[in-house]
FIDOFI-232719 format. One line per field, with one value per residue: x, y, z of N, C-alpha, C in turn; residue in one letter. Coordinates in steps of 0.001 Angstrom, whole numbers, plus 500000, padded with zeros to 6 digits. Example, Ala and Ser with C-alpha at 12.3 -4.5 7.8 and 13.67 -1.06 7.14 Angstrom:
BEGIN
n.x	c(513190|512850)
n.y	c(494310|497750)
n.z	c(507800|507080)
ca.x	c(512300|513670)
ca.y	c(495500|498940)
ca.z	c(507800|507140)
c.x	c(513200|512900)
c.y	c(496700|500030)
c.z	c(507800|507870)
residu	c(A|S)
END
This chain:
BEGIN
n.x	c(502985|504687|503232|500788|502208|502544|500043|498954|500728|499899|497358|497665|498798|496918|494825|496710|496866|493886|492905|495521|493996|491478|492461|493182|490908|489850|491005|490972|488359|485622|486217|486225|487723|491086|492353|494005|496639|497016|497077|499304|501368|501216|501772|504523|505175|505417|506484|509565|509075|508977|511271|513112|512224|512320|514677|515633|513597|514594|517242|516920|515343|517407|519366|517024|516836|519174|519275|517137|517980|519989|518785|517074|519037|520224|518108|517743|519910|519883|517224|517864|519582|517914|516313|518249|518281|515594|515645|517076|515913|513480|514764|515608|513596|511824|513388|513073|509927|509433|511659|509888|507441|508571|509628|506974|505018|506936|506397|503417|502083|499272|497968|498812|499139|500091|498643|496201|492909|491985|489885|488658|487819|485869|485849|482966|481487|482475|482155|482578|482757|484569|486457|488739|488587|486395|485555|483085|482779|481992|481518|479907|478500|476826|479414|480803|482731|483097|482847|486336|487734|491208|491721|493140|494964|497739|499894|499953|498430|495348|493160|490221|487238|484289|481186|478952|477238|474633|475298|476932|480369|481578|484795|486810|489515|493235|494038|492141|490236|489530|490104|489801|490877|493307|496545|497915|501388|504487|508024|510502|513410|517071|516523|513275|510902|507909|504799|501751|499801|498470|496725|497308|498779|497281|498593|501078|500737|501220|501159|501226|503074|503134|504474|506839|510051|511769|514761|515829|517400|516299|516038|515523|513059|513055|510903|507454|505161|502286|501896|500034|499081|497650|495295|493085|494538|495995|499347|502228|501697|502174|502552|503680|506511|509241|509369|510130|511469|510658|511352|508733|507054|507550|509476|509370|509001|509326|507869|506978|507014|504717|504895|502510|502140|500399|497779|496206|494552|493363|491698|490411|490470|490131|491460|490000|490699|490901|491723|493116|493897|491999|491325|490192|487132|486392|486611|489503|491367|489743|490565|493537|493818|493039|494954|496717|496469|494137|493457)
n.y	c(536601|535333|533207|534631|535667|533083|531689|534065|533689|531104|531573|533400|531615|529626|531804|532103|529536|529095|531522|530371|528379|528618|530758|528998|527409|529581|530269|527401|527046|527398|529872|533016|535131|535135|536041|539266|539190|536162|536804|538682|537233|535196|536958|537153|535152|534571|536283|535825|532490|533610|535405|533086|530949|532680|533132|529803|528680|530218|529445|526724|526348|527515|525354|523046|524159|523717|521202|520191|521117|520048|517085|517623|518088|515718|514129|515327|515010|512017|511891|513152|511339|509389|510179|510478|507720|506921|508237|506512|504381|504875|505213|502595|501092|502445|501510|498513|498345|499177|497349|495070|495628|495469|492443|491453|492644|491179|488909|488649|488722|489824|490319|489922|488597|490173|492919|494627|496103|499131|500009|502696|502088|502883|501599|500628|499417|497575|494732|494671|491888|490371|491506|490791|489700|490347|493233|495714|497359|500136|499887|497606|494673|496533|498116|496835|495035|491839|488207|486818|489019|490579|492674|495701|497913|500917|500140|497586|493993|493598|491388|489425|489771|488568|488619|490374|492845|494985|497504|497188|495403|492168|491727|489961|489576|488899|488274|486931|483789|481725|478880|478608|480533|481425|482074|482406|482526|484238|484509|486802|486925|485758|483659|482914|481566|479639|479738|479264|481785|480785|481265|482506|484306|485325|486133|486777|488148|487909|486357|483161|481825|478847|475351|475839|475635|473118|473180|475795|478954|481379|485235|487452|490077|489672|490356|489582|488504|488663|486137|485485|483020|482021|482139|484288|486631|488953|489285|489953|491981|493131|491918|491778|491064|488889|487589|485584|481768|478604|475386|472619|469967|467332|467814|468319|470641|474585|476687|480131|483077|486368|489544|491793|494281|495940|497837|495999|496550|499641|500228|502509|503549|501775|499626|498179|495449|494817|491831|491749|490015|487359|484213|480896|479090|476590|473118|472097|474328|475306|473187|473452|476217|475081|473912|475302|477048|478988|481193)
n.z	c(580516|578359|577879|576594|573881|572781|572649|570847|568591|567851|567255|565120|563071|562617|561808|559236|557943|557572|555697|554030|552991|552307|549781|548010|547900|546284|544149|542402|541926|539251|537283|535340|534959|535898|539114|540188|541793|540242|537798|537647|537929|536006|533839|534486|534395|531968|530274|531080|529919|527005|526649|527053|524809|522187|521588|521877|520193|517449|517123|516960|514960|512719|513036|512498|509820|508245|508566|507391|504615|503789|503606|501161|498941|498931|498524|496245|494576|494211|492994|490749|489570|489524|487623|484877|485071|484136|481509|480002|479895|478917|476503|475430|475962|474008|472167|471766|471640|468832|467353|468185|467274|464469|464426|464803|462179|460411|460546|460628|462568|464858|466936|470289|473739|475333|474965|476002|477156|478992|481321|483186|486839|489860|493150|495015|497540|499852|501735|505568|506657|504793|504071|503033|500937|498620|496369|495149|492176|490077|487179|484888|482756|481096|480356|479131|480267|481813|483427|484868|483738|484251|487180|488397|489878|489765|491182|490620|490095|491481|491227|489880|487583|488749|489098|486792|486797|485242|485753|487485|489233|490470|492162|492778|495131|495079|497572|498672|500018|499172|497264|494840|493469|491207|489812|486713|486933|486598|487527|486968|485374|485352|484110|483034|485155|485789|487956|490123|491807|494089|497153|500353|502649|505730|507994|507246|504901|502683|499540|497948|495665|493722|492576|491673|489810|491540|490889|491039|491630|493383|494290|496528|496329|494016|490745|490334|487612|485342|483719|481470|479853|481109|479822|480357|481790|480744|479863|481775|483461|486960|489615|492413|494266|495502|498881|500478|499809|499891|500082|498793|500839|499542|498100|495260|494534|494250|496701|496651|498505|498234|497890|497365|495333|495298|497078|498901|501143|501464|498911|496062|493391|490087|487771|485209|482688|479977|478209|474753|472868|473477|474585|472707|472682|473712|474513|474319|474479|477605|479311|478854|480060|482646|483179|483903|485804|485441|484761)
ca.x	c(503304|504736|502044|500314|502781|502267|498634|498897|501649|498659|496106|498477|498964|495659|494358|497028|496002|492715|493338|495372|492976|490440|492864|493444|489722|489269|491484|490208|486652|485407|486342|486293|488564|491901|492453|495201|497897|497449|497217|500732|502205|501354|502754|505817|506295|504875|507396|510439|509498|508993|512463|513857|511709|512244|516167|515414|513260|515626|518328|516106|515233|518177|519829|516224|516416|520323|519194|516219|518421|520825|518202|516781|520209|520517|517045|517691|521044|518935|516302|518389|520210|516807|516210|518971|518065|514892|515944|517935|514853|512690|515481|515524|511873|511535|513693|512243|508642|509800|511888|508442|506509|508673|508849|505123|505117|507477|505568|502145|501377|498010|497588|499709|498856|500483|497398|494816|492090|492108|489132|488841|486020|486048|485018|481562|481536|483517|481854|483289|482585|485557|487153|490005|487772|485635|484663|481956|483147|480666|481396|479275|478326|476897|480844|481800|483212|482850|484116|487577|488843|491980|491458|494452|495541|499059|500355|499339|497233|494749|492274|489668|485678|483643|480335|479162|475511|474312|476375|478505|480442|482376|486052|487506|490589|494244|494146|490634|490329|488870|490903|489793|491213|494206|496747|499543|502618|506156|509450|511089|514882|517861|515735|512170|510378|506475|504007|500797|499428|497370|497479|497489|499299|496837|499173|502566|499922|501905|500827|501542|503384|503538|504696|508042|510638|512619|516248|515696|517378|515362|516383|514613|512865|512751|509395|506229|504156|501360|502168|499394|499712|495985|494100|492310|495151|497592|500724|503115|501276|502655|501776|504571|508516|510065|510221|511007|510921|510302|510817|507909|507461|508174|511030|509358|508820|508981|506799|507410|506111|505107|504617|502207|502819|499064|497319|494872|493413|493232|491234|489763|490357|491136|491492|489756|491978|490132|492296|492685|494122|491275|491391|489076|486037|486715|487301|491103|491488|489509|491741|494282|493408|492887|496322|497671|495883|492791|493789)
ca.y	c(537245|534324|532342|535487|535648|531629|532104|535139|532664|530197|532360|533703|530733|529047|532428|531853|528438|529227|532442|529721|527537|529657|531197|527832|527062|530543|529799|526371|527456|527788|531230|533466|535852|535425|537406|540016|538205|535278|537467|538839|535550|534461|537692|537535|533480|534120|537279|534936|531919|534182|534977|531870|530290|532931|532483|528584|528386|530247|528193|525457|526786|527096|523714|522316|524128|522937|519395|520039|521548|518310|516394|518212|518623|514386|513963|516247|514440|510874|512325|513162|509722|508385|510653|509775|506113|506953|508359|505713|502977|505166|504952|501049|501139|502697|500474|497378|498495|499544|496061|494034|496110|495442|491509|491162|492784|490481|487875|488762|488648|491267|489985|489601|487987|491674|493698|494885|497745|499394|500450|502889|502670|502876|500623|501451|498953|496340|493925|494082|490350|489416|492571|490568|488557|490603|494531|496310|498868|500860|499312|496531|494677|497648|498866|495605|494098|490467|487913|486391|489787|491545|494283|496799|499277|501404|498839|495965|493196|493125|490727|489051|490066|487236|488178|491266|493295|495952|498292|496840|494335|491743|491592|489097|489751|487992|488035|485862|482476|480721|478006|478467|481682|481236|483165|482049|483793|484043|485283|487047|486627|485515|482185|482866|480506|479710|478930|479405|481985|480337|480862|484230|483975|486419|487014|487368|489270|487463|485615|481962|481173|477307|474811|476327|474254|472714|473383|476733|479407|482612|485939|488417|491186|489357|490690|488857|488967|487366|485028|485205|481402|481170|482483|485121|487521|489781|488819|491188|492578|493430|491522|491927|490375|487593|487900|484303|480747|477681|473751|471839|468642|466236|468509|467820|472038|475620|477697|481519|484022|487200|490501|492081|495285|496488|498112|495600|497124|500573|500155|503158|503520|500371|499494|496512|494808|493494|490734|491969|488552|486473|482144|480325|478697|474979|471999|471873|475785|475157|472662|473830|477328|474703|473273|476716|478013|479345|482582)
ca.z	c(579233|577414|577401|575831|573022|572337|572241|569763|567711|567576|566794|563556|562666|562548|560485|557710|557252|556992|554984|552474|552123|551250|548719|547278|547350|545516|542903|541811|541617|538063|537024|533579|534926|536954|539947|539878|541757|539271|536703|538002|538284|534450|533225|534700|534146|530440|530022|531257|529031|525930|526221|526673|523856|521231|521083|521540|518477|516158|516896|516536|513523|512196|512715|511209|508141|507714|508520|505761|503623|503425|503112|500284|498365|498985|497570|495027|493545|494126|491475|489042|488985|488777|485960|484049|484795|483448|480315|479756|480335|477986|474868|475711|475668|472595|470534|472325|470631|467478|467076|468225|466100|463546|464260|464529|460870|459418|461220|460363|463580|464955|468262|471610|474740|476033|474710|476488|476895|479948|481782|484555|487577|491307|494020|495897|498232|500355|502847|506107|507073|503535|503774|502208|499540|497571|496753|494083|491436|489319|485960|484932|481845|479841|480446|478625|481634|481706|484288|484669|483407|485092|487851|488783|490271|488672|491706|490323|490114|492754|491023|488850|487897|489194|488538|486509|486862|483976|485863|488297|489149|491919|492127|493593|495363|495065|499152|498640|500607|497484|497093|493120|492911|490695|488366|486300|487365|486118|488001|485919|485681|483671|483448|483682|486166|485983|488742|490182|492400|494727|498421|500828|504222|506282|509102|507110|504275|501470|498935|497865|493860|493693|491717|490871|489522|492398|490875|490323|492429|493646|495074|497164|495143|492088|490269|489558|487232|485099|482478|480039|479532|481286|478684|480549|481879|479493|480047|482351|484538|487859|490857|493686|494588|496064|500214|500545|499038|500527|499496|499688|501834|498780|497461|494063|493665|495733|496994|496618|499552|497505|498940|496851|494911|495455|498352|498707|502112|500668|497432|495774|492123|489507|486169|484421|481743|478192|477247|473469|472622|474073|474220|472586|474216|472699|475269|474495|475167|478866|479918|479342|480981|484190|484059|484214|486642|484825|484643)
c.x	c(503750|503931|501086|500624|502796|500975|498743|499629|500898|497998|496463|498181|498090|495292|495077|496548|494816|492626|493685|494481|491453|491007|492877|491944|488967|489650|491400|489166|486827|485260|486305|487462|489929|491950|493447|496714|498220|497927|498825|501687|502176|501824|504225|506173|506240|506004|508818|510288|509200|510421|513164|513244|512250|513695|516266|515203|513963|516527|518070|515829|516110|519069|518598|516357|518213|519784|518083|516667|519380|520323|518043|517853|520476|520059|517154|518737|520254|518318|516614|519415|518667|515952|516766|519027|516983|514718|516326|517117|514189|513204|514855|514232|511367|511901|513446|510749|509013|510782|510910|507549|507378|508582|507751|504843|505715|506923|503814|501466|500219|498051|499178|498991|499221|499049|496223|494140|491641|490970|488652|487294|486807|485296|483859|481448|482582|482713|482845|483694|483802|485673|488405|489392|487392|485614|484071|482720|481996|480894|480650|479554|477966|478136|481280|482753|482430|483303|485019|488386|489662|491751|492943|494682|497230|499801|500581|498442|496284|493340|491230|488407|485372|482172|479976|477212|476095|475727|477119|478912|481182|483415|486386|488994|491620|494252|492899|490982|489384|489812|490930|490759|492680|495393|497872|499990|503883|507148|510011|512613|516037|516945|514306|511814|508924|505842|502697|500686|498397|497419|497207|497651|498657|497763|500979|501952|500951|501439|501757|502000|503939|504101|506026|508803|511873|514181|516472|516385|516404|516056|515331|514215|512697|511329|508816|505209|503475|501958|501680|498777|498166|494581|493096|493403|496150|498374|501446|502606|501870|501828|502451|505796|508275|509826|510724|510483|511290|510020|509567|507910|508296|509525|511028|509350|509161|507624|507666|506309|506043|504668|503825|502520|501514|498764|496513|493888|492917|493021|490682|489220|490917|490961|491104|489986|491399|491113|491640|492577|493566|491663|490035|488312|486088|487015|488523|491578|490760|490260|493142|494342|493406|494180|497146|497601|494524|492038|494880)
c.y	c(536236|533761|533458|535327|533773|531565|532734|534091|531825|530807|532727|532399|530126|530105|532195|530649|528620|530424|531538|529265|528103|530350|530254|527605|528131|530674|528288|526346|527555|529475|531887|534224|535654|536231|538202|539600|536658|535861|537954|538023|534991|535313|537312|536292|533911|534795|536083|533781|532629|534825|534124|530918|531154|532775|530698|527976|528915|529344|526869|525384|526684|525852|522998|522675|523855|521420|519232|520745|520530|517623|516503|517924|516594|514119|514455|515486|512838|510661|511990|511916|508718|508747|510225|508441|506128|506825|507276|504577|503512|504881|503394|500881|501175|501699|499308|496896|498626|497802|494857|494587|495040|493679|490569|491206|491766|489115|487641|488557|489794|491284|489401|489442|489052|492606|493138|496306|497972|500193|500870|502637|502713|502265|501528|500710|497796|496192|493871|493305|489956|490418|492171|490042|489326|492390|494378|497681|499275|500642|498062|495823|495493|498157|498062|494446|492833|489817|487400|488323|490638|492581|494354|498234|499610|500348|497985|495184|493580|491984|490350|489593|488697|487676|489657|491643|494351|496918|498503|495571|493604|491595|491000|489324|488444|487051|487200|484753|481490|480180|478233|479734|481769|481952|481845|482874|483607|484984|485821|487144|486442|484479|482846|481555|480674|479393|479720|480417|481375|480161|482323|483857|485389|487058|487239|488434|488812|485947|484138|481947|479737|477272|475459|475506|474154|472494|474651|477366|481277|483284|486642|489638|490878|489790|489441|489506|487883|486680|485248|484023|480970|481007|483447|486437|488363|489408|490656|492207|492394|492711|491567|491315|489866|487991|486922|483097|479455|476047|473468|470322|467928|466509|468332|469742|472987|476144|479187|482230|485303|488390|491265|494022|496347|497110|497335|495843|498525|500943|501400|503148|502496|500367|498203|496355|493804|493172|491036|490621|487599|485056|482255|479696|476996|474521|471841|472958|475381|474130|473076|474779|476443|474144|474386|477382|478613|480303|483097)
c.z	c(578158|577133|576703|574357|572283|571662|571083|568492|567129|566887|565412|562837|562189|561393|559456|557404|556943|555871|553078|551664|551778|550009|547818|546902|546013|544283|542237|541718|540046|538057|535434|533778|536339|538359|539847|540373|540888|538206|536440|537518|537202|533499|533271|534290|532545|529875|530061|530055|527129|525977|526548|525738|522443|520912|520794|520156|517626|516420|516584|514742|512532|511638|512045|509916|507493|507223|507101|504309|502919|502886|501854|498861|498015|498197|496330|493947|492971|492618|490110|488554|488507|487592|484974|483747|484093|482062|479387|479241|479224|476516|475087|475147|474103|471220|470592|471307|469124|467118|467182|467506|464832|463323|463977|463076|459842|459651|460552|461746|464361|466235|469423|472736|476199|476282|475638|476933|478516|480271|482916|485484|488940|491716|494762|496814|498411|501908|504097|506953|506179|503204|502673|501334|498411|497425|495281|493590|490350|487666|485952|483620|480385|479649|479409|479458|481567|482892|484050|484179|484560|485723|488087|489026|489872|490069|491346|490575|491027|492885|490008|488748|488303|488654|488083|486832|485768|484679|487451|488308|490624|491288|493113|493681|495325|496437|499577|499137|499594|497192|495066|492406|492754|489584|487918|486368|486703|487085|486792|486071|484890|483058|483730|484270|486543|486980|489131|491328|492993|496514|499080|502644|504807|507556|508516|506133|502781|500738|498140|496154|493999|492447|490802|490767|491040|492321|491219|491681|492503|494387|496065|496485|493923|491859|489711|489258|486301|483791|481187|479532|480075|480285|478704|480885|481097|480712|480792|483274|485753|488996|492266|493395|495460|497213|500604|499920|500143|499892|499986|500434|501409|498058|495809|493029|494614|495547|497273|497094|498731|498022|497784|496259|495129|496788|498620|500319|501618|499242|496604|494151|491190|488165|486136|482918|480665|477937|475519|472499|473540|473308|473598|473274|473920|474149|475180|474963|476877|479486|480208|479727|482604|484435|484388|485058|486740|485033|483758)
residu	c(X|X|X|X|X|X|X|X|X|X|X|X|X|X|X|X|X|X|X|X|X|X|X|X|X|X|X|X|X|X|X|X|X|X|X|X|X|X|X|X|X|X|X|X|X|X|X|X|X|X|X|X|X|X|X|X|X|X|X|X|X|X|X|X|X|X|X|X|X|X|X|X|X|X|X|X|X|X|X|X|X|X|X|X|X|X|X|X|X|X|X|X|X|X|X|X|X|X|X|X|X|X|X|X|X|X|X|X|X|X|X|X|X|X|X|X|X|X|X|X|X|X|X|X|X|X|X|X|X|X|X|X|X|X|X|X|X|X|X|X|X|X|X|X|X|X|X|X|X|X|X|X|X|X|X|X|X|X|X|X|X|X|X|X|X|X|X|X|X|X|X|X|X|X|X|X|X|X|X|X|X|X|X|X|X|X|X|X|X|X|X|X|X|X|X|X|X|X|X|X|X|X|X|X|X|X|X|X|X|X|X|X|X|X|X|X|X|X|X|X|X|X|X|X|X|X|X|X|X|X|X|X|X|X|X|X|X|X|X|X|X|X|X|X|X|X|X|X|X|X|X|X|X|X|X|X|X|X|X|X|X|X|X|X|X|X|X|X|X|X|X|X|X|X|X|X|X|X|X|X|X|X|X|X|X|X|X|X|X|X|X|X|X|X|X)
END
């Protein structure tokens, strides 16, 4: 009789395993429809975490829309200081122009090295063999576009025309490995301080301003921008700040690392910049355009 009841014990035994694993095989099959004890089994878990999720998320809820309500209320005071700084910049502004107007007048002066005519296009292409060198915008010569003149984006700089077709043209970027490709720059400061863009560190992504005077001290953030002084760029244009400066070997000047103010991987829409107050074309005018930079 025991050995009966062992047997039988076996025999159980053996059918549930096989029993499982056929259940197991029957539920990992590709199916459309559950079977009814799954079906069971995802009610009742689904029932359970639907209420412990829907108290979760309000409370969740709640503390987010505190925390975005702080925020908000932060941002919001921020604003209006940078409103009021605004305001403030616009009076300034105003009586700035109106006193250089009125100089110029008593001057007789027509022309500024400021002026220039702003012309919108968008890029159509960019090579990407000199992704950093060059792209194509859909203005050309019939536009009036010439080369040497200023491209920009409300960023800043991001570069010169180089060569123009009826109706397009090349732009040569700041971030260009063209040793030729040059601006005059200025720090701007209590002292201003002149030097050359020329240079583009591809793995810090900051550009090179030589030839600065070697007393001079520099902060971080100071703005640069263009000079004017080449003969092709209006003056004041925006090109990036300070991230660091650097003697050079001979200790005769610095070098200033500049972080540009532009997107220049993300190009879309730009402005090209008629110099209203163009140089002359004379041999003493091209020289000196090359000691400046020639830009």
């Amino acid at each position: 009789m025991p050995q009966f009841f062992l047997n039988k014990r076996l025999i159980i035994l053996l059918i549930s395993i096989i029993v499982l694993v056929a259940l197991v095989g029957f539920s990992l099959r590709d199916r459309e429809n559950a079977s009814w004890p799954e079906q069971f089994v995802k009610d009742v878990v689904g029932f359970g975490e639907n209420i412990v999720a829907k108290p979760t998320s309000f409370v969740s809820g709640v503390f987010g829309g505190v925390a975005d309500l702080k925020n908000t209320y932060t941002e919001n005071q921020h604003l209006k200081e940078r409103l009021e700084e605004l305001a403030q910049l616009e009076s300034e502004v105003a009586d700035l122009k109106k006193e250089n107007k009125d100089l110029k007048e008593s001057l007789d002066i027509t022309d500024s090295i400021r002026d220039y005519d702003p012309l919108n296009s968008s890029v159509i292409s960019r090579n990407p063999t000199n992704w950093n060198d060059q792209v194509e915008i859909d203005k050309g010569s019939s536009d009036g576009v010439k080369p040497d003149m200023a491209v920009t984006t409300p960023s800043g700089l991001i570069g010169r025309v180089t060569t123009t077709g009826a109706k397009s043209a090349t732009v040569e970027l700041l971030t260009s490995s063209d040793v030729k490709n040059r601006v005059s720059a200025k720090v701007q400061g209590d002292e201003n301080a002149f030097g050359i863009i020329n240079g583009y560190d591809s793995d810090t992504k900051l550009l090179e301003l030589k030839q600065l005077p070697y007393d001079m001290k520099f902060k971080k953030g100071q703005k640069v921008v263009t000079s004017g002084l080449g003969g092709k760029f209006p003056a004041g244009i925006f090109i990036g700040t300070i991230e660091k400066v650097e003697t050079d070997k001979m200790g005769l000047s610095q070098t200033a690392f500049i972080k540009p103010g532009a997107d220049m991987y993300d190009l879309n829409h730009v402005t090209v910049l008629k110099r209203s107050a163009e140089a002359g074309t004379t041999a003493d005018d091209t020289s000196s355009s090359d000691t400046t930079g020639g830009r």
